[in-house]
N, CA, C and O atoms as a Tripos MOL2 file, in Angstrom:
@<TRIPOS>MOLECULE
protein
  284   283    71     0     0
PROTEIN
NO_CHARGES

@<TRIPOS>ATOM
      1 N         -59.6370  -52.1210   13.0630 N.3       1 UNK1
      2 CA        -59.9320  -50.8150   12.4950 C.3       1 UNK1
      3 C         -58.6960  -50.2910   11.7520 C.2       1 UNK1
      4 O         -57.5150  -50.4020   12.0800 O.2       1 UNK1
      5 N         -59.2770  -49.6450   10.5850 N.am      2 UNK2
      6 CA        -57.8010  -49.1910    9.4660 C.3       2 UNK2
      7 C         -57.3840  -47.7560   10.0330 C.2       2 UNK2
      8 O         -58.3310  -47.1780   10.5660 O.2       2 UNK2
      9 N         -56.6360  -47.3210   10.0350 N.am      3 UNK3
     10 CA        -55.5740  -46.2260   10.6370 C.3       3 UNK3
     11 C         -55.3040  -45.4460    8.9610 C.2       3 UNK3
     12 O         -54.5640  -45.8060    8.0450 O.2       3 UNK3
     13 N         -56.3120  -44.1870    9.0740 N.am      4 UNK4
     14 CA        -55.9900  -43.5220    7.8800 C.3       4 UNK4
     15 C         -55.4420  -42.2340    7.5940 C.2       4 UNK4
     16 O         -56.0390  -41.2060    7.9130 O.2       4 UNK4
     17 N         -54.3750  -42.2340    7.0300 N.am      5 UNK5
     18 CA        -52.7880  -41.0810    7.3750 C.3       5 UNK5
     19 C         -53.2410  -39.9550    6.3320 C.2       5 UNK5
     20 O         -53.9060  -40.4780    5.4380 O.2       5 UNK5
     21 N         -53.1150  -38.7880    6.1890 N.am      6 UNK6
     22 CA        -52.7080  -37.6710    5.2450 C.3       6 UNK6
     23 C         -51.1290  -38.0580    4.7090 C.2       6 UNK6
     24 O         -50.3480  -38.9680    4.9880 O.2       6 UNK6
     25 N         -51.0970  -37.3100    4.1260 N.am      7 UNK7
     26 CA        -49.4880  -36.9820    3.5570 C.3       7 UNK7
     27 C         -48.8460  -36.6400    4.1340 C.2       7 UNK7
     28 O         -47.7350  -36.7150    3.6090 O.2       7 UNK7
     29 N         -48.8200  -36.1380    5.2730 N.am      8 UNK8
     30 CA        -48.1330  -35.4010    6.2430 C.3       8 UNK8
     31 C         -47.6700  -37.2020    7.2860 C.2       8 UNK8
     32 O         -46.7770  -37.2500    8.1320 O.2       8 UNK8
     33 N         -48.1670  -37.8880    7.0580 N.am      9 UNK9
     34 CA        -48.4990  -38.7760    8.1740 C.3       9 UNK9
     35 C         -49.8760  -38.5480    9.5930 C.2       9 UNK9
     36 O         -49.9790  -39.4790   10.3910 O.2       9 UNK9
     37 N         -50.4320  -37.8130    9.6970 N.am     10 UNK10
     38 CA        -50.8880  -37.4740   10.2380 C.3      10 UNK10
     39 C         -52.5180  -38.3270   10.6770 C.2      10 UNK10
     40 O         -53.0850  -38.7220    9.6570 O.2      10 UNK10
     41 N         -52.9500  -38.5020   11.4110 N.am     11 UNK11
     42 CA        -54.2790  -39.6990   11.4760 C.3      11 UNK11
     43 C         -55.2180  -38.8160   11.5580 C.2      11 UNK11
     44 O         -55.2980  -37.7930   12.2380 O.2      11 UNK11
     45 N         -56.1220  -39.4240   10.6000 N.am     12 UNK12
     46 CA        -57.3610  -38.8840   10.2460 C.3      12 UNK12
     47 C         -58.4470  -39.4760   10.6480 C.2      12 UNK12
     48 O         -58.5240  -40.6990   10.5280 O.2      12 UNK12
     49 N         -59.6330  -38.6470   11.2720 N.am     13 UNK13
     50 CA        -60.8560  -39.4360   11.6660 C.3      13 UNK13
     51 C         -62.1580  -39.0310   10.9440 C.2      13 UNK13
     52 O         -62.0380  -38.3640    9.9160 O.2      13 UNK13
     53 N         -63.3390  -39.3530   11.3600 N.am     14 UNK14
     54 CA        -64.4820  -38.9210   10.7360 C.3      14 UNK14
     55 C         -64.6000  -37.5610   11.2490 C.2      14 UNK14
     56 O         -64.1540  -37.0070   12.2540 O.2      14 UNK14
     57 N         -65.2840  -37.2040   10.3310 N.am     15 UNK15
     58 CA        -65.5780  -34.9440   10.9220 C.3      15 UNK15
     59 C         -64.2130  -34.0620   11.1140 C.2      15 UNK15
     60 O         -64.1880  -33.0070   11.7480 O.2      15 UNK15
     61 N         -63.1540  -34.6150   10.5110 N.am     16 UNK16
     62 CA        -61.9690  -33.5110   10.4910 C.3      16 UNK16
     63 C         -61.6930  -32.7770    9.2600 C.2      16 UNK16
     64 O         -61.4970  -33.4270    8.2330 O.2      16 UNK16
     65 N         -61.6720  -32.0680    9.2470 N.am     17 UNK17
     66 CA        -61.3690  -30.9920    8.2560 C.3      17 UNK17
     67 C         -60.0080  -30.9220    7.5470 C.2      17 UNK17
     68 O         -58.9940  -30.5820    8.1570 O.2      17 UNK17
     69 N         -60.0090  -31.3170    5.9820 N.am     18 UNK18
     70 CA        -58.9460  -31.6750    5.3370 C.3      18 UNK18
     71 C         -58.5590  -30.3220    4.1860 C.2      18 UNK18
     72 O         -59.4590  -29.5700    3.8130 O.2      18 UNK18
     73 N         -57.2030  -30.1620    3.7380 N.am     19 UNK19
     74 CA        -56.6680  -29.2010    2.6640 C.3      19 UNK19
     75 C         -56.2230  -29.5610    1.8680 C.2      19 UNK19
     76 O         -55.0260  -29.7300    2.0990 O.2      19 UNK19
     77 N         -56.6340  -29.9610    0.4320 N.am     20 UNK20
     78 CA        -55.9580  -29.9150   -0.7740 C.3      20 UNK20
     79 C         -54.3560  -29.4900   -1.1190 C.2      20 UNK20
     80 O         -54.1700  -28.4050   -1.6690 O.2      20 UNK20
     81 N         -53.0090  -30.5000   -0.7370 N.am     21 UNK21
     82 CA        -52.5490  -29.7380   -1.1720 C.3      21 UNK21
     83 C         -51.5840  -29.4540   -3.0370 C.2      21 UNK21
     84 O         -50.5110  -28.9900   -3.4230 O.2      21 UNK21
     85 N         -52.7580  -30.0500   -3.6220 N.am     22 UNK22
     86 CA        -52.4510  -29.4810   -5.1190 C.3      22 UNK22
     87 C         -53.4330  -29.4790   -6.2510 C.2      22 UNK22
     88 O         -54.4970  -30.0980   -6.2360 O.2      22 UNK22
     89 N         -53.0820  -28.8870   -7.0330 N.am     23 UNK23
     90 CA        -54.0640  -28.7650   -8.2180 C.3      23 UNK23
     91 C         -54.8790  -29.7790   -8.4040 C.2      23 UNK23
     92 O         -54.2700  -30.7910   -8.0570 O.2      23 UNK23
     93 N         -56.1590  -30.0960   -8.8480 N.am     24 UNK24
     94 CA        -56.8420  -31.6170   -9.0400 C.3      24 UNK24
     95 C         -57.6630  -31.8770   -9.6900 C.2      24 UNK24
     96 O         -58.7950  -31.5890   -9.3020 O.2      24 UNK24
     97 N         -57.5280  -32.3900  -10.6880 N.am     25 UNK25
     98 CA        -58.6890  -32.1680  -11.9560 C.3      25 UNK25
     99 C         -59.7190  -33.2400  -11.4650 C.2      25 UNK25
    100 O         -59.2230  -34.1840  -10.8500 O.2      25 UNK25
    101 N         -61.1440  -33.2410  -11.6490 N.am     26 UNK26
    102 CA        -62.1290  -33.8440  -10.8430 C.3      26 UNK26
    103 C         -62.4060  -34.8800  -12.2200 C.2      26 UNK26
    104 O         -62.5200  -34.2460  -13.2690 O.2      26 UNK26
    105 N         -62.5030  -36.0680  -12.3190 N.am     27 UNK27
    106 CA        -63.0240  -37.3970  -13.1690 C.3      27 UNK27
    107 C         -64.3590  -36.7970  -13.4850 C.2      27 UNK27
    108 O         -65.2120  -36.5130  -12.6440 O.2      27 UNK27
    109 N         -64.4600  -36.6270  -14.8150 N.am     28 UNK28
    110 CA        -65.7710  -36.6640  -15.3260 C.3      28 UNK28
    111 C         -66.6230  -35.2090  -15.5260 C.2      28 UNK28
    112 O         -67.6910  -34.8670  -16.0330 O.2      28 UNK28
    113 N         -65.8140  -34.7480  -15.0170 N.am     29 UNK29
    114 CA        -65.9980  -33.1430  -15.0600 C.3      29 UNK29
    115 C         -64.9970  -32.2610  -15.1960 C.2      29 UNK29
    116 O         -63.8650  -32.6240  -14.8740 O.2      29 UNK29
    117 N         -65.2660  -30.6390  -15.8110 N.am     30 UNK30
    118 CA        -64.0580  -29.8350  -16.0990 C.3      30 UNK30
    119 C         -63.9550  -29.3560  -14.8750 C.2      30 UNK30
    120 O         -63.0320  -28.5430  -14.8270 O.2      30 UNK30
    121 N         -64.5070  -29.5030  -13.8330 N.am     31 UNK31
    122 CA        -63.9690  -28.9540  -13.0350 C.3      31 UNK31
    123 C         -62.2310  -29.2900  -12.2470 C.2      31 UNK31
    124 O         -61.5810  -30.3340  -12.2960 O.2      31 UNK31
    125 N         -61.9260  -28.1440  -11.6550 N.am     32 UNK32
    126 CA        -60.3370  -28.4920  -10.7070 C.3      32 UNK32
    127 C         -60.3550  -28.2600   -9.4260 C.2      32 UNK32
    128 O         -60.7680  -27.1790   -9.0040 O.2      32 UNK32
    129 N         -59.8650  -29.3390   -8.5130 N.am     33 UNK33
    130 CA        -59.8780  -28.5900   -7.0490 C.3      33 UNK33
    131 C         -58.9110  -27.8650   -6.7930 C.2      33 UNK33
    132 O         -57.8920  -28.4890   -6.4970 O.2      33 UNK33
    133 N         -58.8200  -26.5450   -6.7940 N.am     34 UNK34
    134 CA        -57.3050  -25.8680   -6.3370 C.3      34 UNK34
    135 C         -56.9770  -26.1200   -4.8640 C.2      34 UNK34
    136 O         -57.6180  -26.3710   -3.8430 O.2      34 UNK34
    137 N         -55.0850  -25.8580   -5.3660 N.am     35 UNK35
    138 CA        -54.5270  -26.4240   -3.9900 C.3      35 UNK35
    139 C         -54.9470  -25.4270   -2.6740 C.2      35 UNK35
    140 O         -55.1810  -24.4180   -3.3390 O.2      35 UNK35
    141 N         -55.1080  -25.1670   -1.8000 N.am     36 UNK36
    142 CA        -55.7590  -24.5410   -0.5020 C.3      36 UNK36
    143 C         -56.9670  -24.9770   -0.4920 C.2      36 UNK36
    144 O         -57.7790  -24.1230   -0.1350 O.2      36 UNK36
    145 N         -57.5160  -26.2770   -0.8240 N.am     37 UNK37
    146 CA        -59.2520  -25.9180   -0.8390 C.3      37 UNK37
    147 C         -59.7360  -27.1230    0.5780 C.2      37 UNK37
    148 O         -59.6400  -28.3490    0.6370 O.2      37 UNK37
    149 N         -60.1170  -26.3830    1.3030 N.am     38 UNK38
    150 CA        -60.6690  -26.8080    2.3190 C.3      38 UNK38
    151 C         -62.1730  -27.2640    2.3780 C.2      38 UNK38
    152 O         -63.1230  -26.4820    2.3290 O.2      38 UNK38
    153 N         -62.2880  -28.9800    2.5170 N.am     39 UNK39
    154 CA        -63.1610  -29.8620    2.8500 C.3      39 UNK39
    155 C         -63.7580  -29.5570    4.4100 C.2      39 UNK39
    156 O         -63.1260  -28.8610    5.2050 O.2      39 UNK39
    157 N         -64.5060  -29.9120    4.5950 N.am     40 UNK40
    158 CA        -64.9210  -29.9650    6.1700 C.3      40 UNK40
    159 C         -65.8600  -31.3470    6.5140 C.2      40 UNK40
    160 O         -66.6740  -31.8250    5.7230 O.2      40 UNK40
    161 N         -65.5760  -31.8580    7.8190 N.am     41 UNK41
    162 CA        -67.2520  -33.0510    8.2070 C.3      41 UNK41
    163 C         -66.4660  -34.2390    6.4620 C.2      41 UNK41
    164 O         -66.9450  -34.3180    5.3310 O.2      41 UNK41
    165 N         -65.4030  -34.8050    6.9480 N.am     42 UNK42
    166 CA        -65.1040  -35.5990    6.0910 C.3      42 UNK42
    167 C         -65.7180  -36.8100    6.3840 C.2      42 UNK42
    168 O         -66.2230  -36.9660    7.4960 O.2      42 UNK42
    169 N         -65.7470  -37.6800    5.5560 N.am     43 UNK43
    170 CA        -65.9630  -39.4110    5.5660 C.3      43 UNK43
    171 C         -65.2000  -40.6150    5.2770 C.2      43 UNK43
    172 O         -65.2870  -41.0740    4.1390 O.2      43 UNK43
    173 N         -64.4350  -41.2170    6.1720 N.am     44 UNK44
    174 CA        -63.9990  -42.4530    5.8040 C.3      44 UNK44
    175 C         -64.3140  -43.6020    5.0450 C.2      44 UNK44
    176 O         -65.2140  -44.3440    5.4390 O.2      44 UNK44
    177 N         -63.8870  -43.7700    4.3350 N.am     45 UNK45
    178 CA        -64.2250  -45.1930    3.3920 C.3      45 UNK45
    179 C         -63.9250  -46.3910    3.9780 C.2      45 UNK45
    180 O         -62.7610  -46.4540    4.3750 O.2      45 UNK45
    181 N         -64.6460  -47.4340    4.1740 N.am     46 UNK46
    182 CA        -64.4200  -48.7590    5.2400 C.3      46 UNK46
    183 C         -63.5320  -49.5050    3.7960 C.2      46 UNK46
    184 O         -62.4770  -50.0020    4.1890 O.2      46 UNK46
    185 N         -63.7040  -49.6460    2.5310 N.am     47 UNK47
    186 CA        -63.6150  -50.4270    1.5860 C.3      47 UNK47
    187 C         -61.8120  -49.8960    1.3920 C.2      47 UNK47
    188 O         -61.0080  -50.7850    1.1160 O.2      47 UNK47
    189 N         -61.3960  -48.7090    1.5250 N.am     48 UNK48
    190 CA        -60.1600  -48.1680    0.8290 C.3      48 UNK48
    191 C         -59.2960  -47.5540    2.1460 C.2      48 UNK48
    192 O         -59.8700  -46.7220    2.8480 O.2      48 UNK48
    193 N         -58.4090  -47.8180    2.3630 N.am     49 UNK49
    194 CA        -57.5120  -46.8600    3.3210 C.3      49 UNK49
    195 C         -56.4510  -45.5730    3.1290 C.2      49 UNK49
    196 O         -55.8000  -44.8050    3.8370 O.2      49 UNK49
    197 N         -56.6480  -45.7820    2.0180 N.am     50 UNK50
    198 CA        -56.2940  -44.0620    1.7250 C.3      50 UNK50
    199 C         -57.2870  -43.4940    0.8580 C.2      50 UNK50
    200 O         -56.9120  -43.0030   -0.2070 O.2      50 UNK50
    201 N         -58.6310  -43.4930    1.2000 N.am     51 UNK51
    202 CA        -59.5970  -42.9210    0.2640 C.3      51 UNK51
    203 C         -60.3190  -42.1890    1.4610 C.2      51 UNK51
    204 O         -60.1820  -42.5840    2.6200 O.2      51 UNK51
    205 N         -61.1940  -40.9620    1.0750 N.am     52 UNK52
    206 CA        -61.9280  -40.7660    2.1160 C.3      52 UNK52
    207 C         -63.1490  -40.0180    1.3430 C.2      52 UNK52
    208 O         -63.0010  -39.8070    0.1390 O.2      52 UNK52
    209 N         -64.5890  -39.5280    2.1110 N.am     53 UNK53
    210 CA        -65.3510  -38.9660    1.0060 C.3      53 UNK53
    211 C         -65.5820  -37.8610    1.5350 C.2      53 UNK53
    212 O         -65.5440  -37.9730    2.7600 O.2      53 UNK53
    213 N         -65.8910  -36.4440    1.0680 N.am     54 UNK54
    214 CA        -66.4320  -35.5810    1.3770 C.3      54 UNK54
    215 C         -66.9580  -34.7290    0.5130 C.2      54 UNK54
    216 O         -66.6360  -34.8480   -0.6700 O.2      54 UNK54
    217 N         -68.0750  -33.4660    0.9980 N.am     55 UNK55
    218 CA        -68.8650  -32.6010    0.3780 C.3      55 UNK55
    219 C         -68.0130  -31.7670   -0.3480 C.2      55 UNK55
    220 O         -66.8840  -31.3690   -0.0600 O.2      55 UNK55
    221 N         -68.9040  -31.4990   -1.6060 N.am     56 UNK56
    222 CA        -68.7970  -30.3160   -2.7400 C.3      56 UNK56
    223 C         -69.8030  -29.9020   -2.9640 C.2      56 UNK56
    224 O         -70.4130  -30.2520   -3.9740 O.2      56 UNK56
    225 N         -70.3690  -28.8900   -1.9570 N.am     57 UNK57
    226 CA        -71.3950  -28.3090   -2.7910 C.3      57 UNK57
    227 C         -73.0070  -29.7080   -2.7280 C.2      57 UNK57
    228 O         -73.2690  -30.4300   -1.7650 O.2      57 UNK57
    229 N         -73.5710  -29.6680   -3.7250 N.am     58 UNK58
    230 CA        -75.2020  -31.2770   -3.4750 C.3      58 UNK58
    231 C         -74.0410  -32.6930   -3.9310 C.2      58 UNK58
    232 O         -74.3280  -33.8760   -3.7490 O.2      58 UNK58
    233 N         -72.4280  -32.0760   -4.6790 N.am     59 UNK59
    234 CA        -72.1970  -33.4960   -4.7820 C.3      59 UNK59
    235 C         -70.9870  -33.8830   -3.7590 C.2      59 UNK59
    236 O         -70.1590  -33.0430   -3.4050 O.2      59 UNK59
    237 N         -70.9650  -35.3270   -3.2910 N.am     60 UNK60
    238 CA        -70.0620  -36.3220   -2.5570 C.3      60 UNK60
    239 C         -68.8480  -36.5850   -3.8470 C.2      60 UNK60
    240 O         -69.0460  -36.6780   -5.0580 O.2      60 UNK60
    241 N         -67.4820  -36.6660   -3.0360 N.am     61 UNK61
    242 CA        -66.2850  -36.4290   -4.3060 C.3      61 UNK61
    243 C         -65.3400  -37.5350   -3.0270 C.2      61 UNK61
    244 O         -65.3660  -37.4560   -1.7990 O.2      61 UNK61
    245 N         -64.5170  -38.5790   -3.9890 N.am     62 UNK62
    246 CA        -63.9080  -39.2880   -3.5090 C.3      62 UNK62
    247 C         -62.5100  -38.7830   -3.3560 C.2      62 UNK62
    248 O         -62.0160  -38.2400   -4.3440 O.2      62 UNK62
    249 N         -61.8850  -38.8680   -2.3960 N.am     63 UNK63
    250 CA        -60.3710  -38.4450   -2.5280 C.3      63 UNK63
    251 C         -59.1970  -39.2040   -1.9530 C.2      63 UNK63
    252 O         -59.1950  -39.7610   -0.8550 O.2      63 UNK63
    253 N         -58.3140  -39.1670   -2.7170 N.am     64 UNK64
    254 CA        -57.0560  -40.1120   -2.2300 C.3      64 UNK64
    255 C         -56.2710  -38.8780   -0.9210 C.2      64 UNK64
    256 O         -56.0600  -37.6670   -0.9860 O.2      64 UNK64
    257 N         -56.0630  -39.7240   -0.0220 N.am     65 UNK65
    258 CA        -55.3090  -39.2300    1.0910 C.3      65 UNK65
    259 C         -54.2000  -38.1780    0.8250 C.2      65 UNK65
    260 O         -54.0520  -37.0010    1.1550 O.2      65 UNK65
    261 N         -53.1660  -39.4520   -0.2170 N.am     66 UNK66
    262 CA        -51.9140  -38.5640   -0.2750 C.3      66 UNK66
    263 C         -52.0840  -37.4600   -1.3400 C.2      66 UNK66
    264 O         -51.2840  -37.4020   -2.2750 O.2      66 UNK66
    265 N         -53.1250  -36.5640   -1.2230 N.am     67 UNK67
    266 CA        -53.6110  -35.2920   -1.6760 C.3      67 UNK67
    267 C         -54.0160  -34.3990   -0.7030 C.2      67 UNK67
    268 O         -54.5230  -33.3170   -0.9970 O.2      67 UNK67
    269 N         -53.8230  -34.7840    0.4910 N.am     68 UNK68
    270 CA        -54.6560  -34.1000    1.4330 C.3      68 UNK68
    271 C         -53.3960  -33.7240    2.5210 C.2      68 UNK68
    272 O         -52.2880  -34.2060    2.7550 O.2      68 UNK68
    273 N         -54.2550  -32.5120    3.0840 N.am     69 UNK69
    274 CA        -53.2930  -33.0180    4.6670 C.3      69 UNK69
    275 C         -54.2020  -32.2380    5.4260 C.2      69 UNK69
    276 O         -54.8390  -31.4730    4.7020 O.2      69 UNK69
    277 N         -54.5240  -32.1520    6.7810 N.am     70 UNK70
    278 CA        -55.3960  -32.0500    8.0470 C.3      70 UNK70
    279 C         -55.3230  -30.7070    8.2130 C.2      70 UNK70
    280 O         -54.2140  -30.2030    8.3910 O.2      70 UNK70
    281 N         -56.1890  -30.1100    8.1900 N.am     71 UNK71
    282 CA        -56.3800  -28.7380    8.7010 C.3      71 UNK71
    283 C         -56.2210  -28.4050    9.7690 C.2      71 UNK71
    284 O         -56.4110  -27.2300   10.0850 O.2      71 UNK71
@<TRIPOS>BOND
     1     1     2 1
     2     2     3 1
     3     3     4 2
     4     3     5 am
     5     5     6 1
     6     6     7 1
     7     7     8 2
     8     7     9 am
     9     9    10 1
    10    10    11 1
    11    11    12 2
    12    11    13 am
    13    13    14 1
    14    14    15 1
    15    15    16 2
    16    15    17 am
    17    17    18 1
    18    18    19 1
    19    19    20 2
    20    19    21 am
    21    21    22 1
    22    22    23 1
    23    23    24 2
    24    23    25 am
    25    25    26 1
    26    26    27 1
    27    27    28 2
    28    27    29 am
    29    29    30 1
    30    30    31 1
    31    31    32 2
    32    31    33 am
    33    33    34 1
    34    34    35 1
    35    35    36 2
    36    35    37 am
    37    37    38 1
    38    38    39 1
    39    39    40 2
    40    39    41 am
    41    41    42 1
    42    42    43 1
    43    43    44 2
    44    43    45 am
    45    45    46 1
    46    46    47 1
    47    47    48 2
    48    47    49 am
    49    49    50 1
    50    50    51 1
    51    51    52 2
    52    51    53 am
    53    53    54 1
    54    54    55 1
    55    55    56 2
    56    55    57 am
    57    57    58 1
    58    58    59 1
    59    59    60 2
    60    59    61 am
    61    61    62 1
    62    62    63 1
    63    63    64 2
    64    63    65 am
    65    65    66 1
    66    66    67 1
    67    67    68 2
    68    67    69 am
    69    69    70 1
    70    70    71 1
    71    71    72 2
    72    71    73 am
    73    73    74 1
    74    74    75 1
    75    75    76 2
    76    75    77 am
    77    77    78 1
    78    78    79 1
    79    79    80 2
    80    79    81 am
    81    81    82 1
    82    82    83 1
    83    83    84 2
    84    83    85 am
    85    85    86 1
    86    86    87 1
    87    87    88 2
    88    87    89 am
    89    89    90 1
    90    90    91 1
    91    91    92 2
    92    91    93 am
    93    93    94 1
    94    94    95 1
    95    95    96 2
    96    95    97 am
    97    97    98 1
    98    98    99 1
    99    99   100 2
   100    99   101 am
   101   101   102 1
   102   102   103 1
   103   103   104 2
   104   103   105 am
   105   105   106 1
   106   106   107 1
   107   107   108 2
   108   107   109 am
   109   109   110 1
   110   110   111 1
   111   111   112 2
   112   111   113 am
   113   113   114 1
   114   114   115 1
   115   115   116 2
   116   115   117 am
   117   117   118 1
   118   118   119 1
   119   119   120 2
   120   119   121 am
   121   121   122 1
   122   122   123 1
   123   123   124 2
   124   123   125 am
   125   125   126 1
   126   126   127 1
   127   127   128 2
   128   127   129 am
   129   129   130 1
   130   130   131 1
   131   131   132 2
   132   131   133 am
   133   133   134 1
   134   134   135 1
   135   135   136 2
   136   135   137 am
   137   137   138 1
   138   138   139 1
   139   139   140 2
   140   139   141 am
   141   141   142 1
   142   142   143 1
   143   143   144 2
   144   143   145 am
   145   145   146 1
   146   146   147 1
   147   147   148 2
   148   147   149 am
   149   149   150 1
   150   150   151 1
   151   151   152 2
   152   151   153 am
   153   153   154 1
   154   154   155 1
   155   155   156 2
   156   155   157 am
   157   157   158 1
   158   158   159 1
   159   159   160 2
   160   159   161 am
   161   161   162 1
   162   162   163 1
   163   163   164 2
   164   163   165 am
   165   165   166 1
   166   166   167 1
   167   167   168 2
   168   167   169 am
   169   169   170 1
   170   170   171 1
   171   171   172 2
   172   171   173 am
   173   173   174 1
   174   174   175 1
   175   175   176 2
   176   175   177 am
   177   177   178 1
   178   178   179 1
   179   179   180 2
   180   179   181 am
   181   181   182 1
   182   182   183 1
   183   183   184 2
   184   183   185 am
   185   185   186 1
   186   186   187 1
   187   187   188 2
   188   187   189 am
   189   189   190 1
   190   190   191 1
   191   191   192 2
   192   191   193 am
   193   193   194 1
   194   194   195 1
   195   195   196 2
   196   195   197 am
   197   197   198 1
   198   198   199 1
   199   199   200 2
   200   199   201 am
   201   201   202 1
   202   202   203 1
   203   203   204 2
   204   203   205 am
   205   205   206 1
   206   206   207 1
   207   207   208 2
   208   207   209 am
   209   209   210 1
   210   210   211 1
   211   211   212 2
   212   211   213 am
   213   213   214 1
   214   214   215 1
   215   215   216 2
   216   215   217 am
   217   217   218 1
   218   218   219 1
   219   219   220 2
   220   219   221 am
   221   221   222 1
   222   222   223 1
   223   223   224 2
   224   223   225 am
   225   225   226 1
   226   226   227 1
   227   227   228 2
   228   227   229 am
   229   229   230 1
   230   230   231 1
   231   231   232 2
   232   231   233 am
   233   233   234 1
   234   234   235 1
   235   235   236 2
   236   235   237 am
   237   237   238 1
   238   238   239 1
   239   239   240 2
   240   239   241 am
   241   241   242 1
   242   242   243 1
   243   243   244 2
   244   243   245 am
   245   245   246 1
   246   246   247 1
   247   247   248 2
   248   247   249 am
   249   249   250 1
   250   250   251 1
   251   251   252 2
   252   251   253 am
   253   253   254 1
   254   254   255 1
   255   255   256 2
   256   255   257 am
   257   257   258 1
   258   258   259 1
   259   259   260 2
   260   259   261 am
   261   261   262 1
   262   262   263 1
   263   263   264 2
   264   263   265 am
   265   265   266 1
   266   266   267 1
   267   267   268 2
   268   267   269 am
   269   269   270 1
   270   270   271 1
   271   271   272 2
   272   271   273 am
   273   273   274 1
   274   274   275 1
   275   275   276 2
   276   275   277 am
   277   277   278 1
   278   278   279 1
   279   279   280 2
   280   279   281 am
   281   281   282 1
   282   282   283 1
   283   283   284 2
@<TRIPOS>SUBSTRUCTURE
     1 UNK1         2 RESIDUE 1 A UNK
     2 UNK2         6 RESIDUE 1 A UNK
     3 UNK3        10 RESIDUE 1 A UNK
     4 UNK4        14 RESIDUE 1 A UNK
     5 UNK5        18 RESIDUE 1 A UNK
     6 UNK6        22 RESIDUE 1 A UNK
     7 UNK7        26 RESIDUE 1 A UNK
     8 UNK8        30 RESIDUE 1 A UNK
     9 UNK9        34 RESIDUE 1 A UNK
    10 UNK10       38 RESIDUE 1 A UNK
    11 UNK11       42 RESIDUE 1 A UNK
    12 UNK12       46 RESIDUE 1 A UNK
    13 UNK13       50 RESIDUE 1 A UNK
    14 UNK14       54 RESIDUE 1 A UNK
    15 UNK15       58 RESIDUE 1 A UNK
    16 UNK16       62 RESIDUE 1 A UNK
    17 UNK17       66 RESIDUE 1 A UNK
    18 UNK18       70 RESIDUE 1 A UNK
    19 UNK19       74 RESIDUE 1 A UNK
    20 UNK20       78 RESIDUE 1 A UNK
    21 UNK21       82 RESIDUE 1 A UNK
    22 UNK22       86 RESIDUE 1 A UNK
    23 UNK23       90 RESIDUE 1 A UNK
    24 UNK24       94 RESIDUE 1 A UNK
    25 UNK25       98 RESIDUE 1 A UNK
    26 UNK26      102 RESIDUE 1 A UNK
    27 UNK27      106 RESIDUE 1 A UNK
    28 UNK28      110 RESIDUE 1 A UNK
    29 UNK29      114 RESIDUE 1 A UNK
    30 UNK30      118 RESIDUE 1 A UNK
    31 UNK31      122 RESIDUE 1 A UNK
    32 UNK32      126 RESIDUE 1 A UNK
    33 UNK33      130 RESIDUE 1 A UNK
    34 UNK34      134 RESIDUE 1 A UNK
    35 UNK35      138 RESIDUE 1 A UNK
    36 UNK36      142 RESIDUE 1 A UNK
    37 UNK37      146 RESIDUE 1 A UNK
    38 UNK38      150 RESIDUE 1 A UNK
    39 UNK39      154 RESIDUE 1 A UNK
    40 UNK40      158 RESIDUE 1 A UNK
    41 UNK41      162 RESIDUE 1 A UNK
    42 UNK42      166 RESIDUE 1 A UNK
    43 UNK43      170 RESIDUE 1 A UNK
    44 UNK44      174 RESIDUE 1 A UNK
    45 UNK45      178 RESIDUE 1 A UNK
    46 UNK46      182 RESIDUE 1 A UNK
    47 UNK47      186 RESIDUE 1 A UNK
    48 UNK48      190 RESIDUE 1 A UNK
    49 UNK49      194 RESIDUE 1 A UNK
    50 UNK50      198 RESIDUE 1 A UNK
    51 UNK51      202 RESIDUE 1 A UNK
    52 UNK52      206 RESIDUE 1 A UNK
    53 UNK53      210 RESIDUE 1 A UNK
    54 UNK54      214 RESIDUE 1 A UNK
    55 UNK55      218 RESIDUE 1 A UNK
    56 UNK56      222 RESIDUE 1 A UNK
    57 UNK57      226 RESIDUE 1 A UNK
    58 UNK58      230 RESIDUE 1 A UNK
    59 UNK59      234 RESIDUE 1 A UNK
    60 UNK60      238 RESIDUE 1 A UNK
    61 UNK61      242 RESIDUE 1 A UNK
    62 UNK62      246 RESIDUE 1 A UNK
    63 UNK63      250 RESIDUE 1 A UNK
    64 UNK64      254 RESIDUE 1 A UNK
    65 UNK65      258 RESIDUE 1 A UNK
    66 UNK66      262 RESIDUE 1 A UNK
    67 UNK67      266 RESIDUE 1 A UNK
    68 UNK68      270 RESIDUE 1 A UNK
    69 UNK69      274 RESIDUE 1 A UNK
    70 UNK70      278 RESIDUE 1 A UNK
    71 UNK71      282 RESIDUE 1 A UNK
């Protein structure tokens, strides 16, 4: 099993609640995630170890770890 860290170092599991911490322009859209923006009920990626997936709203948004850190 892969061991998946925040930026902080910190281990992350399924259903923990993650914080943006910086500006983030979203692929394919104008949208930006600003830094404070709190994910909740996250998802691990089996394929990537610093990737993880979670909700926006009806859409699923992929995110690199070392953008994150644990709420």
């Amino acid at each position: 099993m892969v061991i998946v860290r925040d930026s902080n170092g910190r281990e992350l599991i399924t259903g923990d609640a993650v914080q943006v911490i910086q500006d983030l322009r979203v692929k394919g859209s104008s949208d930006t995630l600003k830094r404070g923006t709190v994910f909740k009920n996250i998802r691990l990626i089996d394929d990537d170890e610093e990737a993880i997936e979670c909700g926006s709203g009806r859409n699923t948004i992929v995110l690199k770890t070392c953008f994150l850190k644990k709420a």
